[in-house]
DRENROLUM-551842 format. One line per field, with one value per residue: residue number from 0; x, y negated, z negated of N, C-alpha, C in turn. Coordinates in steps of 0.02 Angstrom, whole numbers, always signed. Each point is the difference from the previous one (the first is absolute). Example, Ala and Ser with C-alpha at 12.3 -4.5 7.8 and 13.67 -1.06 7.14 Angstrom:
% DRENROLUM-551842
seq 0  1
n.X +660  -18
n.Y +284  -53
n.Z -390  +36
ca.X -45  +42
ca.Y -59  -59
ca.Z +0  -3
c.X +45  -39
c.Y -60  -55
c.Z +0  -37
//
This chain:
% DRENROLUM-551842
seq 0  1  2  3  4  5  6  7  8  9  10  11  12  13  14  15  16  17  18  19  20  21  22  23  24  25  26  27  28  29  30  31  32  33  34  35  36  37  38  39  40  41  42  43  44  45  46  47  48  49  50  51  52  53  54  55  56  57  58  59  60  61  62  63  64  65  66  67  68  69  70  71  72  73  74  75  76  77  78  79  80  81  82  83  84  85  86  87  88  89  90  91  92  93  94  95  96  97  98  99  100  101  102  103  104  105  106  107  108  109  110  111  112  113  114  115  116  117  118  119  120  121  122  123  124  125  126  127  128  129  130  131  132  133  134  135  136  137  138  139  140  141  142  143  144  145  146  147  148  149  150  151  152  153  154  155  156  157  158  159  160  161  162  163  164  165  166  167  168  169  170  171  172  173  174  175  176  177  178  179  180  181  182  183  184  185  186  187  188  189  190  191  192  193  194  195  196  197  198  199  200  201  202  203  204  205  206  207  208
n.X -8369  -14  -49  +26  +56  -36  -35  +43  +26  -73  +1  +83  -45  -35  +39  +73  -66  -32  +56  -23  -27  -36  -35  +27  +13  -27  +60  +47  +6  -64  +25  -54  +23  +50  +7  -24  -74  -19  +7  -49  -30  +13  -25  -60  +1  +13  -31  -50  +19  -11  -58  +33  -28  +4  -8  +72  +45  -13  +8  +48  +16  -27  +34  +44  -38  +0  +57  +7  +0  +0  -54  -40  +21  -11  -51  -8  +47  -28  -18  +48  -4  -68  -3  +33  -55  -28  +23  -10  -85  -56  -23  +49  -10  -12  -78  -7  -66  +40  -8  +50  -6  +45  +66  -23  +71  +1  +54  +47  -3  +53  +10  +63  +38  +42  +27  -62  +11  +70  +7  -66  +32  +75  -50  -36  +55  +4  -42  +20  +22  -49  -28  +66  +36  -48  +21  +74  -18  -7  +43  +34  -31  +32  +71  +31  -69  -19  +13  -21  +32  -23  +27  +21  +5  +30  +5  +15  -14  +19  +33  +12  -2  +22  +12  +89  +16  +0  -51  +53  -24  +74  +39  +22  -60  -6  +43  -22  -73  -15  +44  -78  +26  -8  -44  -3  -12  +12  -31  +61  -51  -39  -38  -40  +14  -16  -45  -2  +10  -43  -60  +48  -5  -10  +45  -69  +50  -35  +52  -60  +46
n.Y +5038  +23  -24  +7  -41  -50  +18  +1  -19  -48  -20  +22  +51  -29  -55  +32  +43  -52  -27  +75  -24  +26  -58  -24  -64  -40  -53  -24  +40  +3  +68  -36  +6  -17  +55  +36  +19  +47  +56  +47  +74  -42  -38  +31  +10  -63  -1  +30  -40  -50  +43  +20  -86  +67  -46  -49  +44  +49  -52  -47  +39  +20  -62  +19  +49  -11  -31  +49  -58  +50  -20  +76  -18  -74  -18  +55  -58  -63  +67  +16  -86  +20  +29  -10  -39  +44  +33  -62  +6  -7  +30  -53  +1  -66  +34  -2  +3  -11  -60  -2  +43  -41  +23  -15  +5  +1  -42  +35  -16  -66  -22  -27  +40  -29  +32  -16  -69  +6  +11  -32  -66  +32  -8  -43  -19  +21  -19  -31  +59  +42  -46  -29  +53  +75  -30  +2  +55  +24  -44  +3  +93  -1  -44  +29  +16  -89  +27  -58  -8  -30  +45  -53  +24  +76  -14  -23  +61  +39  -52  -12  +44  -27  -51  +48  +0  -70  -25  +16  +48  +7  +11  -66  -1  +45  -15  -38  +16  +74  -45  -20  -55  -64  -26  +42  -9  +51  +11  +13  -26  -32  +49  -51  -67  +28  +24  -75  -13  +34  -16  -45  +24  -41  -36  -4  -56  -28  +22  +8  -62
n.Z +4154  +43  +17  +43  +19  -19  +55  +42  -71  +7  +59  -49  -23  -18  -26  -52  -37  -1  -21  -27  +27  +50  +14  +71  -42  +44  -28  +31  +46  -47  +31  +1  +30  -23  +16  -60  +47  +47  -48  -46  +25  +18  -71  +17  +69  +21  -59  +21  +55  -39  -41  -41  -38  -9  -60  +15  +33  -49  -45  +40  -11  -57  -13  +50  -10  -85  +10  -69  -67  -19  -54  +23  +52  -2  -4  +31  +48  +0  -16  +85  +28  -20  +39  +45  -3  -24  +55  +22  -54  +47  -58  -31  +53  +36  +34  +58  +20  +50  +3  +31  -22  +9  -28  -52  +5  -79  -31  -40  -31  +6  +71  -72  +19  +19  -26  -43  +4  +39  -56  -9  +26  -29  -85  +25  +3  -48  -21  +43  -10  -38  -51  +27  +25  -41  -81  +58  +21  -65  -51  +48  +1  -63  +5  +54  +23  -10  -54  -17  +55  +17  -61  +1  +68  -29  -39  +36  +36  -15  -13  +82  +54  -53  +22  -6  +57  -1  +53  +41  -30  +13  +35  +25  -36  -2  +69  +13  -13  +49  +36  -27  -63  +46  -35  +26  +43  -39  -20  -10  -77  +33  -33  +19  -34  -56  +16  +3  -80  -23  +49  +1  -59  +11  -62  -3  -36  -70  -45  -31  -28
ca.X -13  -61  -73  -10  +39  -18  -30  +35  +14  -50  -8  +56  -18  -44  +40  +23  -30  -6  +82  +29  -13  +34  +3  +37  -57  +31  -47  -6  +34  -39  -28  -61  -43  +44  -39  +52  +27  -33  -6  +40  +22  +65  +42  +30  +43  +61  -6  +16  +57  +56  -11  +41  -41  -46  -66  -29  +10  -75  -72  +0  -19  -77  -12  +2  -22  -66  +5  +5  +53  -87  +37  +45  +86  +30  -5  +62  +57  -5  +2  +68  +54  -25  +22  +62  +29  -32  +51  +63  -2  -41  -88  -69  +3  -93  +0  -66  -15  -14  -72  +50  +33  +64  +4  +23  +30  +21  +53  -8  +14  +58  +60  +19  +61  +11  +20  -42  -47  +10  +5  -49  -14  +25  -44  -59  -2  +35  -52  -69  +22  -72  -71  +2  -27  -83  -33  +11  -25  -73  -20  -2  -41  -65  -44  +10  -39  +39  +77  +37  +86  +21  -41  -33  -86  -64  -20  -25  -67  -46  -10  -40  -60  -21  -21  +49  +45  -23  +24  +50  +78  +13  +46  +37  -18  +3  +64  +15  -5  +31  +94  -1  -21  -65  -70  -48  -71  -68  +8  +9  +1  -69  -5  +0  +95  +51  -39  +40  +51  +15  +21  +49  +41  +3  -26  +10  -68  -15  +58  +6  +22
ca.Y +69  +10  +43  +69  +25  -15  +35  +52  +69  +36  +60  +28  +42  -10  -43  +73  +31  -45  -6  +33  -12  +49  -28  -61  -50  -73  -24  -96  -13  -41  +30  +20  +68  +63  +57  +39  +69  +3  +10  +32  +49  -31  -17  +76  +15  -16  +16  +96  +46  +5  +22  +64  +55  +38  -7  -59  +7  +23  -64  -22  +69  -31  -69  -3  +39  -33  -83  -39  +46  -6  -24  +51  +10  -50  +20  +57  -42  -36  +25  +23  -43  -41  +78  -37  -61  +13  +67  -39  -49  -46  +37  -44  -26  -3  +3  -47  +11  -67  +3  +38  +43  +12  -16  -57  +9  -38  +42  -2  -71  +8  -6  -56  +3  +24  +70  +37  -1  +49  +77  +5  +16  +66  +58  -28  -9  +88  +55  -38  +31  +26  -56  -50  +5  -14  -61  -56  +29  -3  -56  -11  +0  -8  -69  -33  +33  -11  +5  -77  -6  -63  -8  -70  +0  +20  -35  -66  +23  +22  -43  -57  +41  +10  -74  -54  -94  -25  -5  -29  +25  +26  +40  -28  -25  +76  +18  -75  -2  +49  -4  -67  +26  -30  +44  +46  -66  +44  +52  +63  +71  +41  +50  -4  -4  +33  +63  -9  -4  +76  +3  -26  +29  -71  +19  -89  -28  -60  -29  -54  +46
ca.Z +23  +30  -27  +33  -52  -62  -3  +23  -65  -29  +57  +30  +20  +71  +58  +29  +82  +38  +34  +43  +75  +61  +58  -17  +15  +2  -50  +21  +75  +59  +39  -32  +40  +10  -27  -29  +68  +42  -23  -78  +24  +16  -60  -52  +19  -15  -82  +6  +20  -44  -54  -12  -57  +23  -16  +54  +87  +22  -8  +56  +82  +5  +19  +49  +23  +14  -12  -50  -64  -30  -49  -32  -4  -29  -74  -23  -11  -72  -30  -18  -35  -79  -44  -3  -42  -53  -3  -18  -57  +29  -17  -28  +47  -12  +65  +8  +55  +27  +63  +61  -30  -34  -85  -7  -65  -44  -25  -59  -79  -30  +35  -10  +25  +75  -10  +8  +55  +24  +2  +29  +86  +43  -1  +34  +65  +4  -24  +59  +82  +49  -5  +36  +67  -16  -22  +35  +70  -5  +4  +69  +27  -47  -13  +39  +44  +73  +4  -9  -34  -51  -68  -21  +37  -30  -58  +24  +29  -68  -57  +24  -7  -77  -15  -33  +5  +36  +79  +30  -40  +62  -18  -38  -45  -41  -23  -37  -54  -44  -19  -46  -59  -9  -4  +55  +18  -4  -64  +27  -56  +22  +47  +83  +31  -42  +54  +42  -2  -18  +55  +22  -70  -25  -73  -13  -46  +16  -3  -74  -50
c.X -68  -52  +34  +54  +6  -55  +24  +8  -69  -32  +35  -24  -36  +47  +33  -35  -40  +42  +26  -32  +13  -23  +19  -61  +43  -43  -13  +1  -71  -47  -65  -42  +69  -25  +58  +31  -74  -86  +0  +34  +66  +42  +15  +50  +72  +22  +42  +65  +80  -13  +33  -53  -64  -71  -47  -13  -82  -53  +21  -30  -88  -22  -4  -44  -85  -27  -1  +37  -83  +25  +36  +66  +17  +8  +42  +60  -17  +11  +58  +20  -21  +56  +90  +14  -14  +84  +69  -2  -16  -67  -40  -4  -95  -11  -79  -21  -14  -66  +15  -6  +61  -12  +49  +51  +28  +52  -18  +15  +63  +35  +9  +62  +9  +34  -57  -56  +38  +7  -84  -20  +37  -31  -50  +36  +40  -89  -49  +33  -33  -22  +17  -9  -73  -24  -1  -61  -76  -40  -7  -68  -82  -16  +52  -11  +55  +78  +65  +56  +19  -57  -24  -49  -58  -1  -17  -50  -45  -34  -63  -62  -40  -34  +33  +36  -51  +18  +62  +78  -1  +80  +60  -20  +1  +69  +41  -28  +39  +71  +5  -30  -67  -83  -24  -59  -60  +2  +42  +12  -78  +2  +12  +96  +42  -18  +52  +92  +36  +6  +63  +75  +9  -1  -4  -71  -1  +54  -3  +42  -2
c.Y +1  +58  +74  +38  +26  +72  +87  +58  +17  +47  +18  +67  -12  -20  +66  +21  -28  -12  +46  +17  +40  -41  -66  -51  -73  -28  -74  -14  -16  +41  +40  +49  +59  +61  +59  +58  -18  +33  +22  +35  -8  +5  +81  +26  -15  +0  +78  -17  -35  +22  +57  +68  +32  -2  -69  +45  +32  -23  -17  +58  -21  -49  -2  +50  -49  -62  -45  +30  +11  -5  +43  -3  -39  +36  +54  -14  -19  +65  +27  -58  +4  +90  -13  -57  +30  +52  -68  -29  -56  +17  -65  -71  +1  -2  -35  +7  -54  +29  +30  +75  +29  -27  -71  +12  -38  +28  +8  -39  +29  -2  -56  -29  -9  +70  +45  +10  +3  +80  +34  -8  +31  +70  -3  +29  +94  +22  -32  +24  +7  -41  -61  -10  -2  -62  -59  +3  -1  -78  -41  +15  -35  -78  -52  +44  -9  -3  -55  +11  -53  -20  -66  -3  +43  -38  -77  -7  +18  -34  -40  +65  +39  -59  -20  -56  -33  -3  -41  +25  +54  +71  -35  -32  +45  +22  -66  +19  +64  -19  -69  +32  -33  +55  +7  -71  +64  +65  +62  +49  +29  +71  -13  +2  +74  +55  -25  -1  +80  +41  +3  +19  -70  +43  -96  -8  -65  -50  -43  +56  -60
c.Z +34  -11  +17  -58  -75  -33  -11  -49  -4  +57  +29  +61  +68  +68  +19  +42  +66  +39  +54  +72  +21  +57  -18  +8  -21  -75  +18  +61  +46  +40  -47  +51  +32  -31  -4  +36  +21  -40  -55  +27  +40  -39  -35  +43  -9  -71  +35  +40  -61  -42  -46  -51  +1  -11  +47  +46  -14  -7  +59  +59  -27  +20  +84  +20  +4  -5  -44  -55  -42  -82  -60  +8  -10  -104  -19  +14  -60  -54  -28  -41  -79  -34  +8  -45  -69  -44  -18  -40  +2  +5  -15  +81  +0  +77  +0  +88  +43  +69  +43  -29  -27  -72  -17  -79  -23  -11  -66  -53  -30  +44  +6  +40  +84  -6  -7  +71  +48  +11  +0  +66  +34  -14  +50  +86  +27  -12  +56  +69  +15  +15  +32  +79  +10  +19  +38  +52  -20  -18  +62  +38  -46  +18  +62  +72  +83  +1  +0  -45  -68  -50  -16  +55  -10  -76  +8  +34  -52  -55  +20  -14  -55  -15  -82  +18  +53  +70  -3  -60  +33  -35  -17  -57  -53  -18  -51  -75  -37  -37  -47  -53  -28  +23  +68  +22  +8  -58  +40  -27  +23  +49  +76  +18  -15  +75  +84  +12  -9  +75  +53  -61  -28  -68  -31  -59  +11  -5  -74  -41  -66
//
């Protein structure tokens, strides 16, 4: 089983909303300077013209107006999902502030089951209407500025510009180690990786078990 996988029940949550994307992005295909649109304001737009729910479409009409998601509205998403997950019996869930400003969730203790832990990520993924579109769009403007399609180039960028991996590990080297169960060639339980990897929704540890 692989790191990523392996990983997966303990940041069921995160990957869910992470997962849900509203822009498309290459993950292996190479093109390290493909870019996601032209701009954000680009991106809220097209967010706004498929959007239905009333609380996105009007964080979005702000966003385009003034070029950004500011972090009040992120947070008051996050707020609808923690008060939804809470109404389905999901109160004891743990949250945590990542550098980016988004939240970082735990699930809760005791989902032993693939039955349980599915019927948590169809809770997760019914109570993140609001907060996924948000969260997709604001992590975007928070920690990928120039807009790079392909998540293993901002985190492979990143890592280097933290001074976590050494010169010459590159994006196929990252994706090699993420899908192996062997140890990371760099701590990627240190603040610096975890900030990069949180960046991009990566949910990754060190892999010792």
């Amino acid at each position: 089983m692989s790191r990523t996988r392996a990983l997966s029940a303990i940041f069921i949550a995160t990957l869910l909303l992470t997962g849900c994307s509203t822009t498309s992005s290459t993950y292996d295909d190479g093109k390290s300077d493909e870019k996601m649109a032209g701009s954000l304001i680009e991106m809220f737009e097209r967010q706004l013209q498929q959007e239905q729910d009333p609380f996105v479409i009007e964080a979005l009409k702000r966003a385009v107006t003034t070029g950004s998601i500011p972090q009040a509205d992120y947070d008051a998403a996050f707020d609808l999902y923690t008060r939804c997950m809470k109404d389905v019996g999901y109160a004891d869930e743990e949250y945590a502030r990542n550098k980016n400003g988004t939240m970082r969730i735990t699930p809760p203790n005791g989902l032993s089951t693939r039955d349980e832990v599915e019927k948590y990520m169809e809770a997760g993924k019914e109570c993140s209407a609001q907060l996924a579109p948000i969260e997709s769009l604001f992590s975007v403007q928070q920690s990928n500025p120039d807009l790079i399609a392909d998540p293993l180039t901002v985190a492979t960028r990143c890592l280097a510009e933290l001074g976590v991996t050494e010169e010459g590990y590159d994006e196929a080297a990252l994706k090699s180690d993420l899908e192996s169960d062997e140890p990371f060639p760099f701590d990627a339980d240190s603040p610096e990786a975890q900030d990069c990897f949180t960046r991009v929704g990566f949910a990754v540890g060190s892999g010792q078990r």
